[in-house]
Residue, then its C-alpha position, 0 to 999 in steps of 0.5 A: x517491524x514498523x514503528x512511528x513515533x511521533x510523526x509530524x510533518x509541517x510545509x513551508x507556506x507563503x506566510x505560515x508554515x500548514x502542518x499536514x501531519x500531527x503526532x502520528x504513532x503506531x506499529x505494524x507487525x511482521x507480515x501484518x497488513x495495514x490499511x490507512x484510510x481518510x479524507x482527501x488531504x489528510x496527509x496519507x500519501x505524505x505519511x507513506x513517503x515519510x515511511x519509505x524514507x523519501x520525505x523528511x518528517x519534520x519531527x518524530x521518527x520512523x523505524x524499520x526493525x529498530x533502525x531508524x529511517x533517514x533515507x530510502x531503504x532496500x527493505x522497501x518494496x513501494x508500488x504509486x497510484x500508476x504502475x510506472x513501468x518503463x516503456x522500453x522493457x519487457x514485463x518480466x525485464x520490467x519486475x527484473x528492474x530492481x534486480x538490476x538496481x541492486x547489482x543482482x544476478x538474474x538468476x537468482x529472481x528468474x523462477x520467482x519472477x515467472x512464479x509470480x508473473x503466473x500467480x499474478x494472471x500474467x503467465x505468457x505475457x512476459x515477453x510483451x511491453x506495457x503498452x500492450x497490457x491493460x491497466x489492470x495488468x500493467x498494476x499486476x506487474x508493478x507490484x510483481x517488481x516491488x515483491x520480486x526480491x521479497x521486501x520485508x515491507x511493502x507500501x502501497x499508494x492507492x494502487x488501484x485507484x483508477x481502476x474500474x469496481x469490477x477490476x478493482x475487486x480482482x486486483x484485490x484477491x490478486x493482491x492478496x494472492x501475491x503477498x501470500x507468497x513473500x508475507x511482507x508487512x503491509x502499509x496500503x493507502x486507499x480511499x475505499x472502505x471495502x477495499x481496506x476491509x477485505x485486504x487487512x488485519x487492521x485499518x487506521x482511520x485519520x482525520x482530516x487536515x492536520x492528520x491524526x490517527x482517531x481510529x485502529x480497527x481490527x479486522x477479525x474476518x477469516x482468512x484465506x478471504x474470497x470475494x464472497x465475504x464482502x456480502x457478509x453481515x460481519x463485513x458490513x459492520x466493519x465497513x459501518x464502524x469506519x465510515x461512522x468514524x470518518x463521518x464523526x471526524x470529518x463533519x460530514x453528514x449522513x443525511 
């Protein structure tokens, strides 16, 4: 479904070029989730914009269904670290919005943007405005809009990133929930290790600066997945095998 190959990403710097990205290459299958996980400054939120085509890489090449990317594309549905709804739209004229972009008629989303608004714990709230939902909402229906007219790839910047432990672990089952319905491939970024666990098939580990690709682990956990697996012994030993590779890999300590 995804494909890199080669990625390499340099900036311009005052009196050298900073490469942020080195020789990048991996797959990512229909309807498979992927986690890519590593320090702060590895180049992780560069590399998903270079995925949904609004970053250039400087060498190497991205491809959706063996079509190269070389700008933004409509089979991408991307949801940031805020849920940048606008202020003035409802919620459900807000997961309307890229029905709108697109020139669609509404109808055609209207039951899939109840049904999801509902799965998403937001059943009743679809005539209220950001402003009156929490944040933990507010995150429900961004990645309500970017599923809404069923993107076959989904990409997700550490969307849960300010959120609080507690809600953080809702929103995960709740994503879950939701990708269930449309089975995109997924690319998640997060800096939380049971978080990638829980949520994916396999998670990427990546060196820090420039970054590389040291690890591709496969998540073997049953699914459907509750909560309760975190507390798994299995669990724990995947969350133990990359923390030992970002350790090893970003000269960290463990003691």
């Amino acid at each position: 479904m995804i494909s890199l190959r080669d990625v390499v990403k340099e900036f311009a710097g005052s009196k050298r070029s900073i490469r942020a990205l080195d020789g990048i290459s991996f797959d990512v299958k229909r309807q498979e989730f992927l986690s890519i996980i590593g320090p702060s400054g590895c180049g992780k939120t560069t590399l998903l914009r270079i995925v949904a085509g609004t970053v250039p890489a400087t060498s190497g090449a991205v491809f959706i269904d063996d079509r190269r990317i070389t700008g933004p594309s409509d089979k991408i549905g991307m949801v940031f670290q805020s849920p940048v709804l606008l202020p003035w739209r409802t919620v459900l004229e807000n997961v309307f919005l890229p029905a709108d972009v697109r020139q669609a008629a509404r109808t055609q989303y209207r039951e899939r943007a109840r049904q999801m608004l509902a799965t998403a714990g937001l059943g009743g709230f679809e005539s209220e405005y950001p402003w009156q939902l929490s944040g933990g909402m507010q995150q429900r229906a961004a990645i309500c809009r970017a599923l809404v007219y069923e993107p076959p790839v989904l990409l997700l910047d550490e969307p849960f990133g300010a959120l609080d432990a507690m809600t953080r672990e809702v929103m995960n089952a709740e994503l879950m929930r939701l990708c269930d319905l449309s089975r995109p491939a997924v690319i998640l970024i997060t800096h939380s290790i049971p978080e990638a666990v829980f949520l994916s098939d396999r998670v990427l580990v990546m060196s820090g600066r420039p970054g590389r690709v040291v690890g591709d682990i496969p998540i073997t956990l049953r699914r459907p997945r509750t909560i309760d697996i975190m507390g798994t012994a299995e669990f724990a030993a995947l969350t133990h095998e990359i923390r030992t590779l970002l350790v090893h890999h970003h000269g960290l300590q463990t003691n």
